[in-house]
C-alpha beads as a LAMMPS data file, in Angstrom:
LAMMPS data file: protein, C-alpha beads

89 atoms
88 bonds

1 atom types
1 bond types

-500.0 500.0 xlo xhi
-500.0 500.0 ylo yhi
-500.0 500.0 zlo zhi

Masses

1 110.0

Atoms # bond

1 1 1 452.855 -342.553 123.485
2 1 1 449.841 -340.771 122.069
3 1 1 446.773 -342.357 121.315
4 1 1 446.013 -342.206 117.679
5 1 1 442.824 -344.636 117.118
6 1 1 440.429 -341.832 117.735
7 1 1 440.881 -341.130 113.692
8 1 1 442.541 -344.423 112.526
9 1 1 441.301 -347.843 112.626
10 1 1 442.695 -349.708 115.776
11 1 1 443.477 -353.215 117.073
12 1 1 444.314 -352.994 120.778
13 1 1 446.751 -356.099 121.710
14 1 1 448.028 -357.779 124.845
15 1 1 451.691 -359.385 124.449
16 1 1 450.354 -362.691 126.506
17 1 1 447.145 -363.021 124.739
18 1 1 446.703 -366.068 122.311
19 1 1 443.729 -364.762 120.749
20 1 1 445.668 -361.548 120.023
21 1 1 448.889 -363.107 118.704
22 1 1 446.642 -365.125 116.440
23 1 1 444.890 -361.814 115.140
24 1 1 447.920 -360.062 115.024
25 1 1 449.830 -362.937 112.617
26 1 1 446.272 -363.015 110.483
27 1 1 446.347 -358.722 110.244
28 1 1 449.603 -359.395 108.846
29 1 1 449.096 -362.305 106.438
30 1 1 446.013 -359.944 104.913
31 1 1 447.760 -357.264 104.804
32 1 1 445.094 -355.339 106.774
33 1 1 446.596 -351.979 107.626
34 1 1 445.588 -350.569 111.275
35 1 1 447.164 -348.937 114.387
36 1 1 448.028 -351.860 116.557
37 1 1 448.455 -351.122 119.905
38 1 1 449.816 -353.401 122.575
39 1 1 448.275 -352.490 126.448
40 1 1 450.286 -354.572 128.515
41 1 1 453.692 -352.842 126.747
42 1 1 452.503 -349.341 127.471
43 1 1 453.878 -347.495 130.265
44 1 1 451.712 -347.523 133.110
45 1 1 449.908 -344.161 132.816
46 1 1 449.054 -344.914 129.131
47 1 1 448.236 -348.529 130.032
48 1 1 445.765 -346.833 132.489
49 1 1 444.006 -343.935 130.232
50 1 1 443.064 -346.727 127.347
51 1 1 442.254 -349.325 129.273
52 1 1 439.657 -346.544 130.999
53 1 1 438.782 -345.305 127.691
54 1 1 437.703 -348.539 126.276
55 1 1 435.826 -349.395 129.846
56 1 1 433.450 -346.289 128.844
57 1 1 432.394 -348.283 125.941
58 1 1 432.420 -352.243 128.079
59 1 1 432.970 -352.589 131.767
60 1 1 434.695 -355.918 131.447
61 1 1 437.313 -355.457 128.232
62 1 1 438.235 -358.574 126.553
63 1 1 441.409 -358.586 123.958
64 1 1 441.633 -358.376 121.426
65 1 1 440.054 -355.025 121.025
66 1 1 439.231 -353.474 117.015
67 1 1 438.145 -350.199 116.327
68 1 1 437.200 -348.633 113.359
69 1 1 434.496 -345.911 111.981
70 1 1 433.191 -345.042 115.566
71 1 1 432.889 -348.601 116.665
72 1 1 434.424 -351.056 119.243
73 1 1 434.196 -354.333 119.154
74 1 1 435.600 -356.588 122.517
75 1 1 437.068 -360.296 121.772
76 1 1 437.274 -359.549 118.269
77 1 1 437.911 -362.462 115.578
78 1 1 439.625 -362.458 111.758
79 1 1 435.404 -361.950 110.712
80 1 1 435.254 -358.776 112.709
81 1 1 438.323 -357.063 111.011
82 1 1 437.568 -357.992 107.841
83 1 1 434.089 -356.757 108.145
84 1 1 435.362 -353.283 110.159
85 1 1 438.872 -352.804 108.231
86 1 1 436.969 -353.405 104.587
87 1 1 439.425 -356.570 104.105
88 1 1 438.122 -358.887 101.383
89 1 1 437.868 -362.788 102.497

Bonds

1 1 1 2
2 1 2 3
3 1 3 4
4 1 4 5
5 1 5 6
6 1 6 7
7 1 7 8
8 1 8 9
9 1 9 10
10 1 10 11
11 1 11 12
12 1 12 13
13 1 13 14
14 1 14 15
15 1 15 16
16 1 16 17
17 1 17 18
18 1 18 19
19 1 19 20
20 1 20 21
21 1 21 22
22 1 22 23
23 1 23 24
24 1 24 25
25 1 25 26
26 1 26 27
27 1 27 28
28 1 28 29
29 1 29 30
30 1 30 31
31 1 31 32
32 1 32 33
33 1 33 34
34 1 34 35
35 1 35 36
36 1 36 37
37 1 37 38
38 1 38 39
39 1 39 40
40 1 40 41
41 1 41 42
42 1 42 43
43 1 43 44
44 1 44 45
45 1 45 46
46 1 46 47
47 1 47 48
48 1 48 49
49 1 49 50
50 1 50 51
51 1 51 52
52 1 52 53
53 1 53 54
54 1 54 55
55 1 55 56
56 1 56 57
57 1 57 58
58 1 58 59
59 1 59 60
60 1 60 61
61 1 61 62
62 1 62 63
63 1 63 64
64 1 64 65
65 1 65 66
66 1 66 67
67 1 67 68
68 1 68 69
69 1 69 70
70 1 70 71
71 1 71 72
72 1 72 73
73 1 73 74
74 1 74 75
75 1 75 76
76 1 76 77
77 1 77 78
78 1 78 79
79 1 79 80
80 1 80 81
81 1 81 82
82 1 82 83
83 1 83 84
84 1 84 85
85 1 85 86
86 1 86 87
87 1 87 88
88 1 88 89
């Protein structure tokens, strides 16, 4: 799988997160459009390289994960998507 979110706004997932479920269900119910990418599904050298990648920007990472526009944004809420996606409250 090829990593996309270098151009396209991005919510990085984990399959066993709560926080990320909840986001995910939210994304939906908004209709907010992004790449949604779940870690903890990818194969293992994928898993690796992104989880690396976002460690260049936070040593500790903490899902859910947004980017958009240049910007990363660790433990992300509903707020921060609307706010980096351009989703109106």
């Amino acid at each position: 799988m090829t990593d996309r979110s270098a151009d396209k706004p991005t919510a990085y997932l984990l399959s066993t997160c709560p926080r990320c479920k909840k986001l995910k269900q939210e994304l939906d119910e908004l209709d907010i459009e992004c790449e949604r990418i779940t870690v903890d599904l990818l194969e293992h050298k994928e898993r690796d390289r992104i989880v690396e990648k976002l460690r260049k920007h936070k040593a500790v990472v903490s899902f859910p994960v947004l980017y958009a526009g240049g910007e990363y944004v660790f433990a992300a809420s509903l707020d921060d998507a609307r706010r980096m996606f351009g989703a109106k409250s």
